[in-house]
N, C-alpha and C positions, 0 to 999 in steps of 0.2 A: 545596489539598493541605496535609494538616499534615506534623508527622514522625515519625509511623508509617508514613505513605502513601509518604512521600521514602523511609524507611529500605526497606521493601518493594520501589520501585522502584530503588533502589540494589543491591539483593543480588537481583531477577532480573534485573538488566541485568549485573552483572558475575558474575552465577555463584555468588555466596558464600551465605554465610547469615545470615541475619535480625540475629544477635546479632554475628556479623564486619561486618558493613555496620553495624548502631548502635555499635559502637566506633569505625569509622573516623571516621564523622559525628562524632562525641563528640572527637576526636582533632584533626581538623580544624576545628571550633569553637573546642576550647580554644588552639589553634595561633591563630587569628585573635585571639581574645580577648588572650592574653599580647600579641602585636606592639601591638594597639592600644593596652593599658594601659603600652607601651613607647615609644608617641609612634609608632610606626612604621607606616608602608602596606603592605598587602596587596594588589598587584595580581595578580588572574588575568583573563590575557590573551584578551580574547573576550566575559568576564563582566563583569568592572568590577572597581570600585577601593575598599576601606574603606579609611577615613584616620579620624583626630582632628580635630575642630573645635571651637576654644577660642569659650567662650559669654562673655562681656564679663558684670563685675556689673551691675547696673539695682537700681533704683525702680520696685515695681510696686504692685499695690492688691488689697488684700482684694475679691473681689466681695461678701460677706456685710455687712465693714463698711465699706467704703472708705475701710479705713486703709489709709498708705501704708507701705510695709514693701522694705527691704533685699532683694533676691535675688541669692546669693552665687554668681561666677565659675564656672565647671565647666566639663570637657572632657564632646563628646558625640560618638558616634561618626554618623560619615555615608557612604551607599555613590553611587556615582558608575557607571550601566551604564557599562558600555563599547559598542561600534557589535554588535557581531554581536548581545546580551542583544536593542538596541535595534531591530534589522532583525528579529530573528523575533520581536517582538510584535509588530510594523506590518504 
């Protein structure tokens, strides 16, 4: 499924239309995005969990030359199912 398909099945499941279901979606992405880039969790209950997860700097290696080269600290985002996501794909 991409997200024309999701946005489609968002606006005949809840009745609205094509362009009010892609703003919601738009709304609540950007909603998860702020929290994250604010250190903060996003739990929806049933679904799972985004959080922040701090990537440590390393030493790692050119494949092309194998030089060795600095790769600098980052925050990455990570989602975490929750049971119910996980019961109905099993």
């Amino acid at each position: 499924m991409n997200k024309g398909e999701l946005i489609k099945q968002m606006a005949d499941g809840a009745g609205i239309t094509l362009k009010d279901a892609e703003s919601a979606l738009k709304v609540a992405l950007d909603g998860i995005k702020k929290a994250l880039k604010g250190n903060d969790k996003v739990t929806l209950v049933g679904f799972g969990t985004f959080s922040v997860s701090k990537r440590k700097a390393r030493m790692g290696r050119n494949p092309r030359t194998g030089e060795a080269l600095k790769i600098k600290a980052r925050n990455i985002p990570k989602f975490s199912a929750g049971r119910e996501l996980k019961d109905a794909v099993n």
